[in-house]
Backbone bond lengths (Angstrom), bond angles and torsions (degrees), N, CA, C in turn:
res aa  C-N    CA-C-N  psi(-1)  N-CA   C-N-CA  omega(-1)  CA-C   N-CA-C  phi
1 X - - - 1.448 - - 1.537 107.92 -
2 X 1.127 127.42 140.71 1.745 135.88 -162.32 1.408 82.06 -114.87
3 X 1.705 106.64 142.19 1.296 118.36 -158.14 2.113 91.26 -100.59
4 X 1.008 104.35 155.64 1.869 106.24 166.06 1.660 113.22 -27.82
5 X 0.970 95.72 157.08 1.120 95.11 -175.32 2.056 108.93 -154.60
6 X 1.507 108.76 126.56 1.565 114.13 -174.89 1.310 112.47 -127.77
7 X 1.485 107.62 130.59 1.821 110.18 163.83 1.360 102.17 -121.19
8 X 1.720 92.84 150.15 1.162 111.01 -159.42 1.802 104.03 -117.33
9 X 1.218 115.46 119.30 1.631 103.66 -166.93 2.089 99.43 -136.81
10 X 1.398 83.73 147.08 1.968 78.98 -178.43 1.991 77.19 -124.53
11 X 1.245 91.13 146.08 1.838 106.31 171.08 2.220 103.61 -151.20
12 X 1.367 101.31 140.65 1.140 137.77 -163.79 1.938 88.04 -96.61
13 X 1.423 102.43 122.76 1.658 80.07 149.04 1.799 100.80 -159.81
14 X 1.558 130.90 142.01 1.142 115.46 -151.09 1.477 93.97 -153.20
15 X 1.446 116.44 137.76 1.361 128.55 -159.67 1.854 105.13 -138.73
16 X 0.895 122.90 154.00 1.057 131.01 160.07 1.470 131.29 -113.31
17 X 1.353 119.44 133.42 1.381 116.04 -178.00 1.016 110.75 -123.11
18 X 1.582 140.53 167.77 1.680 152.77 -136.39 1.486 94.27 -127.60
19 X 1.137 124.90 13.26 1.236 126.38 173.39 1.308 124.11 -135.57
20 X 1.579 126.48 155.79 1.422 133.37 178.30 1.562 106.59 -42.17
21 X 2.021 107.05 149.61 1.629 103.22 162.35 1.553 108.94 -59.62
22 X 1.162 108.16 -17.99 1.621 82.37 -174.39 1.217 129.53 -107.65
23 X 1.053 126.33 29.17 1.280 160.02 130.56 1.396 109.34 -60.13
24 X 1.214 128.74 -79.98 1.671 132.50 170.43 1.727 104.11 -40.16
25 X 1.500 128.07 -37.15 1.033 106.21 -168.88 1.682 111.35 -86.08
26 X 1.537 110.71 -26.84 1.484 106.39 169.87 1.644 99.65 -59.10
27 X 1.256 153.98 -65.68 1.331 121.01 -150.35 1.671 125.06 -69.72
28 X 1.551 101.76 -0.46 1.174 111.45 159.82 1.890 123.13 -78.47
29 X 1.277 113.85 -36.84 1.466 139.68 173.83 1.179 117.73 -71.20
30 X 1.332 134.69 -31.07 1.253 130.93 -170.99 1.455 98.84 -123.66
31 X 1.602 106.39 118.56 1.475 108.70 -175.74 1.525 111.07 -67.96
32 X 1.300 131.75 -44.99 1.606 118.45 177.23 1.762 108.15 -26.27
33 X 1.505 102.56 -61.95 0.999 97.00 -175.66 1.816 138.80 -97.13
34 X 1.299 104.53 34.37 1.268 116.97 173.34 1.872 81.57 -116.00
35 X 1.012 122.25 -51.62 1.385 102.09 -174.43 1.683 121.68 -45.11
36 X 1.322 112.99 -34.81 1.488 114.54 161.52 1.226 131.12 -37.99
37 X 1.045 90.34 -65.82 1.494 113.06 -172.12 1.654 110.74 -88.98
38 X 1.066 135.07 -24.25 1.271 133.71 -172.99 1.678 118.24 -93.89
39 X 1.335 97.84 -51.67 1.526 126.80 -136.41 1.878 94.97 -111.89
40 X 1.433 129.00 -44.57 1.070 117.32 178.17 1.378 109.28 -132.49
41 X 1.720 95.25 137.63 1.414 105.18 -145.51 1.430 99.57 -147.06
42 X 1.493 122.17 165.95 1.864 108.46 168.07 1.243 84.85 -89.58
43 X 1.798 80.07 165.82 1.751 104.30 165.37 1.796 100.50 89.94
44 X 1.187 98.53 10.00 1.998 99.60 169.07 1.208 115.75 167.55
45 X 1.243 116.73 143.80 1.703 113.16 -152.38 1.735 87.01 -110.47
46 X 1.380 81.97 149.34 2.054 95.56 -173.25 1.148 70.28 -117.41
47 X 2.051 88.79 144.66 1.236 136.75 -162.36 1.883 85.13 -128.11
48 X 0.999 87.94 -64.10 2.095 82.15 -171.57 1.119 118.91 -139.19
49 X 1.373 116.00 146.19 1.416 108.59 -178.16 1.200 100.46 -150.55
50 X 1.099 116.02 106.85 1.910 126.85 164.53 1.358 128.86 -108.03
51 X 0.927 131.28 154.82 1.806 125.32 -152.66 1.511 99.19 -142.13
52 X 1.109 160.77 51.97 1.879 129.56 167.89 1.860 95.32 -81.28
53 X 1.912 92.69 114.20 1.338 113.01 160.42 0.996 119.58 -87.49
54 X 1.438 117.30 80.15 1.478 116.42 160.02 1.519 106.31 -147.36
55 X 1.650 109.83 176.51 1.664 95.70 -168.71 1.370 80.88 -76.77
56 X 2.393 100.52 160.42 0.991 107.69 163.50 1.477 109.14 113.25
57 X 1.889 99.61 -60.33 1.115 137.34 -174.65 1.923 103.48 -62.49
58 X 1.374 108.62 148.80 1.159 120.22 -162.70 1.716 114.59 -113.39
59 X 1.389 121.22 153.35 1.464 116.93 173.98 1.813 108.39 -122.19
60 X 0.942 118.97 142.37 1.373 118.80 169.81 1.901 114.75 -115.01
61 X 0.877 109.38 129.81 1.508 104.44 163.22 2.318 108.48 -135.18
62 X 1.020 100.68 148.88 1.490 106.56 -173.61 1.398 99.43 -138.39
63 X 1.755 117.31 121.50 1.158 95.71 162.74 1.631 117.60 -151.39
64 X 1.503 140.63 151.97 1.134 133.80 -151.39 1.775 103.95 -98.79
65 X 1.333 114.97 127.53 1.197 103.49 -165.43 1.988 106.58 -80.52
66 X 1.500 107.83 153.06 1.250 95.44 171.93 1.781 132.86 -59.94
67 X 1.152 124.57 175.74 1.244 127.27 165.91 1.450 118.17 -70.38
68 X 1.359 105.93 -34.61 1.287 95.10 162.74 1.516 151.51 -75.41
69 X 1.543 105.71 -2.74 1.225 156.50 -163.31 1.592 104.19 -66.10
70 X 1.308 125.48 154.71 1.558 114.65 168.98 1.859 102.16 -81.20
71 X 1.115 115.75 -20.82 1.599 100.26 163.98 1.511 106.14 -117.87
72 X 0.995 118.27 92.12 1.480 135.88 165.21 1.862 108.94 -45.63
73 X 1.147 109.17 109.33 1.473 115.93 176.21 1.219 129.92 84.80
74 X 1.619 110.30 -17.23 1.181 122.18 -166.77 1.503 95.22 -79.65
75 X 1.944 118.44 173.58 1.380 123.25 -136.91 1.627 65.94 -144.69
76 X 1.382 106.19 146.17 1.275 132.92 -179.92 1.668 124.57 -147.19
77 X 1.121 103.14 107.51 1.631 124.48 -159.56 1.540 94.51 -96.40
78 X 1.722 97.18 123.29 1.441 93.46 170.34 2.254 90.38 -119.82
79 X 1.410 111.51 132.85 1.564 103.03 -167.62 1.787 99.42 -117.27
80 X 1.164 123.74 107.29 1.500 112.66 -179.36 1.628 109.48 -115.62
81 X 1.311 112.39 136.93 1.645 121.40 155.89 1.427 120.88 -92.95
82 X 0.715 146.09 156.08 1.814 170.54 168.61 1.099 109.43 -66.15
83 X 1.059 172.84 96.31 1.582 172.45 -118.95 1.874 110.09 -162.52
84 X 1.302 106.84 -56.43 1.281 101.76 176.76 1.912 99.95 -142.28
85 X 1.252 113.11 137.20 1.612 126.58 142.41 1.278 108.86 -131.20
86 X 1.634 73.13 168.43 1.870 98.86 -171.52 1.554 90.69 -159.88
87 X 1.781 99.52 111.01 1.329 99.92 179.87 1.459 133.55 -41.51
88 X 1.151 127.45 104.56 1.347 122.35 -177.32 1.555 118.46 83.39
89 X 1.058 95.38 -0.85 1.804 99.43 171.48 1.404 126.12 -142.51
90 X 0.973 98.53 -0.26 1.373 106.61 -178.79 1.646 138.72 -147.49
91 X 1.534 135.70 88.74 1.339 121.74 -165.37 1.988 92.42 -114.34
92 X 1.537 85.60 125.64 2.067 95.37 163.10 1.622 94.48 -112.72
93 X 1.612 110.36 143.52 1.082 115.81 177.95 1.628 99.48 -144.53
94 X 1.521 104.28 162.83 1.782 111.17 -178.72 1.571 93.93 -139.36
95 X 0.841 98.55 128.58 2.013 109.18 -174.42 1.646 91.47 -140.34
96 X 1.831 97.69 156.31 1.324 104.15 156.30 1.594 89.75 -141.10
97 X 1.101 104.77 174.19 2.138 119.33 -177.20 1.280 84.66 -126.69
98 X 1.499 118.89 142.96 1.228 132.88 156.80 1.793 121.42 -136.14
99 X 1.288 125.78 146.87 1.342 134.71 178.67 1.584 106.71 -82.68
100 X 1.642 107.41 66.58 1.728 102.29 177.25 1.470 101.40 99.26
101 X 1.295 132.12 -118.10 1.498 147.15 140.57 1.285 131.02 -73.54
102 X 1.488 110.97 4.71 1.473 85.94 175.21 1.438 106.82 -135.84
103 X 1.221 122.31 148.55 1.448 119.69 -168.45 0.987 118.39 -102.70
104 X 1.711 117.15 158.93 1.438 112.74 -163.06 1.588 91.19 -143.12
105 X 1.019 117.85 11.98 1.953 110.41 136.09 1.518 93.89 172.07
106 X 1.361 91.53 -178.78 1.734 115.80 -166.08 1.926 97.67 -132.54
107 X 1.524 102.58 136.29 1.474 98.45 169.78 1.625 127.93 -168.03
108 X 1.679 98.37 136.59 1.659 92.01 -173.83 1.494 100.74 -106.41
109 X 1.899 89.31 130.66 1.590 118.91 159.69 1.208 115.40 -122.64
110 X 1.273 85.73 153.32 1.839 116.89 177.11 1.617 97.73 -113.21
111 X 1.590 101.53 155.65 1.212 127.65 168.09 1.654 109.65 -117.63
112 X 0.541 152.10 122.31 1.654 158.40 153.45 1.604 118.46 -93.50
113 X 1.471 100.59 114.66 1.480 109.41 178.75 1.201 102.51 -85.10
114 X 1.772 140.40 140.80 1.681 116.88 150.92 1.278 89.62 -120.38
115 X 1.518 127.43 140.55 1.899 120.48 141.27 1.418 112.45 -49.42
116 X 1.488 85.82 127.63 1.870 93.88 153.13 1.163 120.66 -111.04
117 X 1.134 125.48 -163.70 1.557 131.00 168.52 1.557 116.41 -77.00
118 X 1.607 87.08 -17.23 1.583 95.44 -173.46 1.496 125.04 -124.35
119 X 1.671 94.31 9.97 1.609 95.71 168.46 1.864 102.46 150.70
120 X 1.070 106.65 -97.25 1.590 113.46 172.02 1.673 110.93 -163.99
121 X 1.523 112.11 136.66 1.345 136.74 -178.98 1.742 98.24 -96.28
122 X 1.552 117.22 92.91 1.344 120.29 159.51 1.457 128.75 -67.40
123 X 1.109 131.28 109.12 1.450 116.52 -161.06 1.722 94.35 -117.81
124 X 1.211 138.11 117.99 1.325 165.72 160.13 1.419 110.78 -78.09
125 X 1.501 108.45 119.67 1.133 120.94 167.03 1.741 127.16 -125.83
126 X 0.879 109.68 141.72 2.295 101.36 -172.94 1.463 90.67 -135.47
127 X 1.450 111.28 128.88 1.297 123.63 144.74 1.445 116.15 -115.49
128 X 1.240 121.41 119.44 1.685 140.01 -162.46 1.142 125.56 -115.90
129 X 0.813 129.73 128.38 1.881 146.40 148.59 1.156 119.54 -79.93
130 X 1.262 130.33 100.14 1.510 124.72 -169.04 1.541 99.18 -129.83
131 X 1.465 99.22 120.38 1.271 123.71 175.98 1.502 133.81 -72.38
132 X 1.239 133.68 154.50 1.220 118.21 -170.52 1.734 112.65 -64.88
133 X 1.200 100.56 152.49 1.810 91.63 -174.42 1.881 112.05 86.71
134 X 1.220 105.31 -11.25 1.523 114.81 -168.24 1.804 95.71 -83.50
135 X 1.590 116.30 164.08 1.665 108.29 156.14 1.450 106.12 -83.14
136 X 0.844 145.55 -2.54 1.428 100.80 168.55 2.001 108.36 118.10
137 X 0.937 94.89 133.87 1.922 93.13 157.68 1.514 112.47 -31.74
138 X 1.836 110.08 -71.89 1.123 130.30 -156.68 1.755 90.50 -41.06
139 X 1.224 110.52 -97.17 0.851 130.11 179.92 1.593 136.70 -28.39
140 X 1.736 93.27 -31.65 1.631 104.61 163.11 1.371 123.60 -72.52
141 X 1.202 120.94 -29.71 1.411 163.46 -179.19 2.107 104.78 -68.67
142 X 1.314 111.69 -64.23 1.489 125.30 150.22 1.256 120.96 -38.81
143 X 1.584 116.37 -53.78 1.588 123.87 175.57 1.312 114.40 -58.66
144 X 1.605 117.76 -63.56 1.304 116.45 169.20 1.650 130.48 -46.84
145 X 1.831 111.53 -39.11 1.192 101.50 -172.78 2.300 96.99 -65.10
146 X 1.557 105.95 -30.12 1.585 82.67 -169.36 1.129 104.86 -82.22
147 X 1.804 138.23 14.72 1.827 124.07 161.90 1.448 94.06 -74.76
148 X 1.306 127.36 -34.36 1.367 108.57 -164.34 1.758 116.40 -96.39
149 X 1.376 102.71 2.87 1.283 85.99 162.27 1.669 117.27 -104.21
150 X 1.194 118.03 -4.16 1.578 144.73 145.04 1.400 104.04 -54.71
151 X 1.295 132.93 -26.11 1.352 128.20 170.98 1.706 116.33 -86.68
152 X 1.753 108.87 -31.14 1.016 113.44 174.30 1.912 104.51 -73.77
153 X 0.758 115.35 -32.86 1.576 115.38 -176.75 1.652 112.03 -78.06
154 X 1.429 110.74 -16.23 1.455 111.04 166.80 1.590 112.64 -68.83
155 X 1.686 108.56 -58.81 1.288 100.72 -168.16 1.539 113.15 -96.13
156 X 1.362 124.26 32.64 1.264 150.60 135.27 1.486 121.07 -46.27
157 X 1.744 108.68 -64.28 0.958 141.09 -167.07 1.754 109.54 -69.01
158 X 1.718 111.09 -61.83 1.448 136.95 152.47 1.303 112.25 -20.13
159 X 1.697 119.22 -64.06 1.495 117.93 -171.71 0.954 112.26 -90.07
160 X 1.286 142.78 -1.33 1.481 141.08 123.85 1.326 110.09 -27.87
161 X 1.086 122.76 -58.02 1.423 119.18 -164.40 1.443 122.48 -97.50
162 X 1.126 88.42 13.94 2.146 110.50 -168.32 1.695 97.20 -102.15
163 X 1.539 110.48 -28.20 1.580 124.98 163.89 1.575 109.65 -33.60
């Protein structure tokens, strides 16, 4: 019998957007619109999505993977708490993802707002535990960079309409 098994990975990933932090920090704050952009997506059908943004405060997302999917049907729990904000500059978060009940890692991120001259410097950080059966850094790391460019296409979309 092969005993548990954990990797432990920290990854950097940092984007810039053409708009104010506080702008970037409402689509984190206001669940309509983190659900857009975050939470429903192709390639997996959301089952739930609940948001209280505040520290402390908790996020739920549930979602059923497609058939076409390497896990066909299976239900994928992503569970996050609130740990630290700082209006407009600051999101700490502790999440784990699990396959149903059982989890396949645990992880604390930060968000970092900075002003620029030219809008806001998001700086993303993950420190991870990834369990056997889990994807992986690589791949966790991949996922995140495409929420945030799904984030850049939200408030893309927004200041269009802020016109």
């Amino acid at each position: 019998m092969s005993s548990p098994s954990v990797t432990h990975s920290t990854f950097v990933i940092e984007r810039n957007y053409p708009v104010a932090p506080e702008r970037v920090f409402a689509a984190f704050a206001d669940p309509a619109k983190k659900r857009r952009w975050f939470a429903a997506s192709e390639g997996r059908d959301l089952v739930e999505f609940e948001s209280d943004f505040q520290i402390g405060g908790s996020e739920r997302s549930t979602y059923r993977m497609p058939a076409n999917s390497p896990f066909p049907g299976a239900i994928l729990k992503n569970r996050t708490t609130y740990l630290d904000i700082v209006a407009n500059r600051r999101i700490v978060i502790g999440y784990t993802m699990a396959f149903g009940d059982t989890p396949f890692s645990a992880s604390l991120a930060t968000f970092e707002l900075k002003p620029t001259a030219e809008g806001t410097t998001l700086v993303f950080t993950e420190q991870g535990a990834y369990f056997e059966g889990s994807d992986g850094a690589q791949i966790r790391e991949a996922g995140w960079s495409g929420l945030l460019d799904r984030l850049a296409g939200a408030l893309a979309e927004s200041h269009v309409h802020a016109q």
